[in-house]
N, C-alpha and C positions, 0 to 999 in steps of 0.2 A: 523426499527429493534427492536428487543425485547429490548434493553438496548443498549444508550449511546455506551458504550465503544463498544460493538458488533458491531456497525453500523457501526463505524469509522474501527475497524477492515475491516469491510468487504469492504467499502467504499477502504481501502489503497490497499488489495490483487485486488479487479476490476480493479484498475488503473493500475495495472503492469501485469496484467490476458493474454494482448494480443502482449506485445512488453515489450522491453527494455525502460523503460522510469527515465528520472531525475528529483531529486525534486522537481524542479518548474512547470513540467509539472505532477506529481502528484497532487501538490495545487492545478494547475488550474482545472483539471478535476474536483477535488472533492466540489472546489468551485461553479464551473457548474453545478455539480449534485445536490448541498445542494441549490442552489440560490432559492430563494421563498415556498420551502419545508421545508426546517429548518436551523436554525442559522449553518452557515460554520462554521469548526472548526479553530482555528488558528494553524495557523504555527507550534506551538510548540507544541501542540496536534498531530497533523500530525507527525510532526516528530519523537515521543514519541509510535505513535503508529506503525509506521514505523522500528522502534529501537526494538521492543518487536517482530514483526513479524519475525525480522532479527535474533533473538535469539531463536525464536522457530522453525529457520528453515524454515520458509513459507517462506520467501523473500532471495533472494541471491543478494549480493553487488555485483557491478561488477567497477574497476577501466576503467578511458580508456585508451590505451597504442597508440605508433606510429599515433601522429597526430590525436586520435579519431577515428579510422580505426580499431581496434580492444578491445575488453572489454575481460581485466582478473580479474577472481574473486578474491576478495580480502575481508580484515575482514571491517568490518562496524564501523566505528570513527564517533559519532557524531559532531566532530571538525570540519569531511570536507563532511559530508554526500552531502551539495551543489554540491561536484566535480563526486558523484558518479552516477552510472546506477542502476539501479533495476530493479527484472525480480525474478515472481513467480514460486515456486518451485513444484512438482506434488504433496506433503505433501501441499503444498499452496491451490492447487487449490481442494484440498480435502475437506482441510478447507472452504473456502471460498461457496461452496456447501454444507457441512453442514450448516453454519450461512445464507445462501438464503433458503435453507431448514426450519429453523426455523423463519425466517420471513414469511413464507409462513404457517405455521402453525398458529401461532400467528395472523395472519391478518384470517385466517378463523373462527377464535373465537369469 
């Protein structure tokens, strides 16, 4: 990506781009993707950028409710983000195509 912080951006919107997924199954992807290309972000980077997507609206929280059988939206607590869902929003995925968009630019220069 053109810059750090953009990458991880975009890295966090991919991971939630085709499903409902949790925390730890966002690190792992993005550990996946980072492995031998570039230092994996830690945790709390993740997190952090996960929290910022959540406020700009790309990303929507989702609790689980009855047994894990169903996800209600709900606000995003960095306290229990571990308990939560997440799952990109059409604002998300707009984003997320701009910033592949400008890596795509940048890598033809």
């Amino acid at each position: 990506m053109t810059n750090k912080d953009n990458g991880l951006e975009y890295l966090v919107l991919q991971a939630v781009a085709n499903d409902f997924e949790e925390f730890e199954m966002i690190v792992g992807e993005i550990a996946k993707w980072t492995n031998g290309y570039q230092a994996a972000p830690d945790r709390r980077q993740i997190e952090q950028a996960l929290m910022t997507a959540i406020a700009g609206e790309d990303i929507k929280a989702y609790e689980p409710r009855e047994g894990h059988r169903q996800l209600v939206a709900t606000q995003a607590d960095p306290r229990k983000i571990h308990s939560l869902w997440f799952y990109i929003t059409e604002q998300g995925k707009s984003r997320m195509q701009r910033l592949e968009a400008l890596e795509h630019e940048a890598e033809s220069k």
